[in-house]
Every structure is written in C-alpha cells, then in structure tokens.
C-alpha positions as CSV (number, residue, x, y, z in Angstrom):
1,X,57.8,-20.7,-60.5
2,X,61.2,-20.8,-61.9
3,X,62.2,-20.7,-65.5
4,X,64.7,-23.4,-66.3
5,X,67.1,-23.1,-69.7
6,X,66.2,-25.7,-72.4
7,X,69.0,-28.4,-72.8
8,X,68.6,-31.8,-74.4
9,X,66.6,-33.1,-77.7
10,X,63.0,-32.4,-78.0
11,X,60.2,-35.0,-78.9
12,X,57.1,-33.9,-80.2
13,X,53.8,-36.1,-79.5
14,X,50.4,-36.0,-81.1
15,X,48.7,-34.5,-78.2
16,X,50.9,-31.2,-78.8
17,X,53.3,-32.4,-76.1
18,X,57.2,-31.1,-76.4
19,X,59.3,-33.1,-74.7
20,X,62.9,-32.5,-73.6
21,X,65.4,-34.5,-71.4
22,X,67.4,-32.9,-69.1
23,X,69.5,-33.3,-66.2
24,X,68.6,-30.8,-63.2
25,X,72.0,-30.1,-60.9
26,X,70.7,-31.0,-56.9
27,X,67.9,-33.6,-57.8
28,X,69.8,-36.9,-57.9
29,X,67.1,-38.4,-55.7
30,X,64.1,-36.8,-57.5
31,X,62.7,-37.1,-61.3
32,X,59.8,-35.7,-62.7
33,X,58.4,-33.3,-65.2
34,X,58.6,-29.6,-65.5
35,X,57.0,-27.5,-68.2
36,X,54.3,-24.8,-69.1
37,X,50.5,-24.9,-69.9
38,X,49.3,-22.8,-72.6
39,X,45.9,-21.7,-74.5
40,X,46.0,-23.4,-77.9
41,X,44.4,-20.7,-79.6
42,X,46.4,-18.0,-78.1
43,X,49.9,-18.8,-77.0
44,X,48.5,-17.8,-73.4
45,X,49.7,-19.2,-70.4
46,X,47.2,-21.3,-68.0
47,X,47.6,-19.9,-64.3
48,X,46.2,-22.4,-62.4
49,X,46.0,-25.9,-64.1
50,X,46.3,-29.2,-62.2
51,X,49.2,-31.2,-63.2
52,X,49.2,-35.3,-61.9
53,X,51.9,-37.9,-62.6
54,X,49.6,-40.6,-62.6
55,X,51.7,-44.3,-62.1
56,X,51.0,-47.0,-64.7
57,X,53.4,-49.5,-62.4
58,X,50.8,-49.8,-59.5
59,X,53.1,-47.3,-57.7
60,X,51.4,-44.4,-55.1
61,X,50.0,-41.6,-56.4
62,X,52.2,-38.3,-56.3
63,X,50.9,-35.1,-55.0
64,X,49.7,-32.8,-58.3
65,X,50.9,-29.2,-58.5
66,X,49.2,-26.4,-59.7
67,X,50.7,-23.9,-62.9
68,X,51.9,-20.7,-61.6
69,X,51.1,-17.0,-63.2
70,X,53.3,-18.1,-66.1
71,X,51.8,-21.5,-66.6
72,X,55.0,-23.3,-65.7
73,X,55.4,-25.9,-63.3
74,X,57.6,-28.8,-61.6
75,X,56.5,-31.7,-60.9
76,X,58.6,-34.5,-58.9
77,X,58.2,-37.9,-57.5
78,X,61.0,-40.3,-55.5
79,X,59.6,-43.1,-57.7
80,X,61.1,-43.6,-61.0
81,X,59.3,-46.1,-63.8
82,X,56.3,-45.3,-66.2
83,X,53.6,-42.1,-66.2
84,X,50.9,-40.3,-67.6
85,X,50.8,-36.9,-67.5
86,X,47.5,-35.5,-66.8
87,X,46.6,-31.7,-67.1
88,X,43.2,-30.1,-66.5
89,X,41.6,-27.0,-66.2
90,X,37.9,-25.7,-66.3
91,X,36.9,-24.6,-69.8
92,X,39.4,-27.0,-71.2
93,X,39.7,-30.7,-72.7
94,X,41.6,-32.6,-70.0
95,X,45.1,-33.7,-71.5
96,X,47.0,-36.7,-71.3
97,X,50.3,-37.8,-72.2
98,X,51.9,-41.4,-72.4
99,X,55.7,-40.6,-71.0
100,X,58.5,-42.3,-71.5
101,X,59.9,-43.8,-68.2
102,X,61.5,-41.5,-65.8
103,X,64.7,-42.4,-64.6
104,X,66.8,-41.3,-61.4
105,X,67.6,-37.9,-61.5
106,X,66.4,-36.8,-65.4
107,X,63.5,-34.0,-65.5
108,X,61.5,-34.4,-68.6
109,X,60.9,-31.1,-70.2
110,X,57.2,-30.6,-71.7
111,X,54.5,-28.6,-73.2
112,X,51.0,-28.7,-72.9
113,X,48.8,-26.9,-74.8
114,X,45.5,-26.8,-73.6
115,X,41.8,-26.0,-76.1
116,X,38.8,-25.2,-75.4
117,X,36.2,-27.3,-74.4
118,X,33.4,-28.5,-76.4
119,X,30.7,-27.9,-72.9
120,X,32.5,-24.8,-71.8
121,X,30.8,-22.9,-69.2
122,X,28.5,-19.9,-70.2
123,X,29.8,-16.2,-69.5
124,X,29.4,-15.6,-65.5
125,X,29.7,-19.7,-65.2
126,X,32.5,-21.7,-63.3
127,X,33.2,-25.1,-63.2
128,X,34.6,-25.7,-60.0
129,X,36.9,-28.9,-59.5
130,X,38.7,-30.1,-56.4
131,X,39.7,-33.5,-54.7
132,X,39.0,-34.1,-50.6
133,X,41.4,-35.9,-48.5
134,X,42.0,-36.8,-45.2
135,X,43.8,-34.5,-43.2
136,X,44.9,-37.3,-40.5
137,X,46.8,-39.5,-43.1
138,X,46.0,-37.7,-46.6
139,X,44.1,-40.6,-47.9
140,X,41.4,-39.6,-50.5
141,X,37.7,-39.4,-49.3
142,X,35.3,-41.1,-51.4
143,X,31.6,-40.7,-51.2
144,X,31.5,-36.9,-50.0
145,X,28.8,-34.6,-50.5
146,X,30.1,-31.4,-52.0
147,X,27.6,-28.6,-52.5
148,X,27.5,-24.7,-53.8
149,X,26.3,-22.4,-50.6
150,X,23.4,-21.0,-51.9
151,X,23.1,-22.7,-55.2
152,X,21.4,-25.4,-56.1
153,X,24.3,-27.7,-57.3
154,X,26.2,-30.3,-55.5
155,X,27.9,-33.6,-56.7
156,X,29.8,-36.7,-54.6
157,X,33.0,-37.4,-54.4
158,X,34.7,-40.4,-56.6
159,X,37.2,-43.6,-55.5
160,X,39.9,-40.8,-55.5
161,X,38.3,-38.2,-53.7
162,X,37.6,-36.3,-56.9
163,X,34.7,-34.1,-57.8
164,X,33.8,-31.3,-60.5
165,X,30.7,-29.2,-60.3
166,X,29.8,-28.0,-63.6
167,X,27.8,-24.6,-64.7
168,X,28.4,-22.8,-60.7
169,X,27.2,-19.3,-60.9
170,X,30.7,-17.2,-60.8
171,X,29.1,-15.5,-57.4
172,X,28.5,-18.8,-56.1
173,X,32.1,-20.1,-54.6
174,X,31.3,-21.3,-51.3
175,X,31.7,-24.6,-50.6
176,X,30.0,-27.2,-48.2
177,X,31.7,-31.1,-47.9
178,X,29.6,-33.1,-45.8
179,X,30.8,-37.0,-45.3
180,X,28.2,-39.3,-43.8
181,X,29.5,-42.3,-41.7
C-alpha cells in the first residue's frame, strides 16, 4: 500500500471517521476512498480488515479490499453516487459510515478506527469470516455449507455469499464449502 499526502479539509463524523477530499492525479475515471484502519485503544494499525463501498443507489456492488501491513487501503469504483463505508475485522465492532456522494475523479480521504468487540474470541480462538462466489461469473453463492476440518463448527452462507464462523480453534483453519444443487 501506498501512502498518499493529505490535501483538502477534513470532516470528522461520530463514528470516529476523518474525512478528507482530494483530487488523485491519473484517476479521472475512478473515485473512491482511501484511508487507514486503526485499533482504538492503541493507535495500531489493522493488517487485514475488509473494506466494502456498499451502494445505497441500487448500483452493483464493488469488489472490497483488504488493509495492508500498515492498515491503509484504496478503494475504487467506476460508479460515482452515494455509499456506505463498511469495515470489519474479527475481534472488532463492524464499522459503518454514511459518505457523502462520490463524484468523478475525487478520492475521499478517511479514518477508521476500529474497538474491540463486546463477544471477542477467547485467547487461542479465531473468528473466521469470508464470502464464496462463483468463479464462472463472480456471482455470490448463497446457501453454502462452510465447515472447520476437524472441528465441529460450520455455518451457511447468506444472500451475498457471506459467512462468519465464530469461536474456531486457532489450530483449526481448514476449510470445507460444500453447495448442494
């Protein structure tokens, strides 16, 4: 991941979001949202976190990104119009942020700080999230069986093609899909 300078005016929003809007040289086509995940209680930086644009305009969905070693990210989409910002990690309270609408070529600047969750795993637990899709046309899979080799946890997939398996021994990584019909 890159570092980028900060250039604009910042907004602050109640879910400890910093935003900041700035034009990136090269992506006149493109807009989107580039920032870095932290630990609230630290300062730390979250290697690792799923960021989403998610569409509020009935638009497709764009194709998260994951933070880097330095919890920074960039995240961009052809589409311009109105987002949410969704953030998530396992041992932390999902967070969500109301943007204001992107428009052609500006790269919204943000900070997400992310705390602790209340059902946080115990030491030498995992929660283990994911999403399954198609690999012919990258549609999401619902209804998938998704277990822990050797462990007796599994869960299904949702409308999206999400799932999160919760308390995984940390020894227990291997996963099984299995899709019936």
């Amino acid at each position: 991941m890159h570092r980028y300078p900060s250039i604009g005016r910042r907004y602050s929003s109640p879910l400890g979001v910093i935003a900041l809007a700035a034009l990136l040289p090269g992506l006149a086509s493109a807009q989107g949202v580039r920032g870095t995940v932290t630990e609230v209680e630290t300062g730390n930086p979250v290697q690792g976190a799923v960021v989403e644009l998610v569409p509020l305009e009935g638009q497709a969905l764009v194709e998260p990104v994951v933070s880097g070693f330095d919890g920074t990210f960039l995240i961009t989409t052809p589409r311009t119009g109105r987002f949410v910002l969704r953030v998530s990690f396992p041992g932390y309270r999902t967070q969500l942020a109301n943007l204001p609408p992107l428009s052609s070529g500006r790269i919204l600047e943000v900070r997400i700080n992310l705390a602790g969750a209340p059902d946080s795993p115990d030491e030498g637990q995992r929660h283990v999230q994911g999403r399954v899709m198609s690999s012919t046309d990258g549609d999401p899979l619902t209804d998938v069986l998704v277990r822990v080799l050797n462990a007796d946890r599994s869960t299904r997939t949702d409308s999206e093609g999400r799932f999160t398996l919760r308390d995984v021994p940390a020894d227990s990584i291997t996963l099984t899909f299995q899709r019936i019909g």
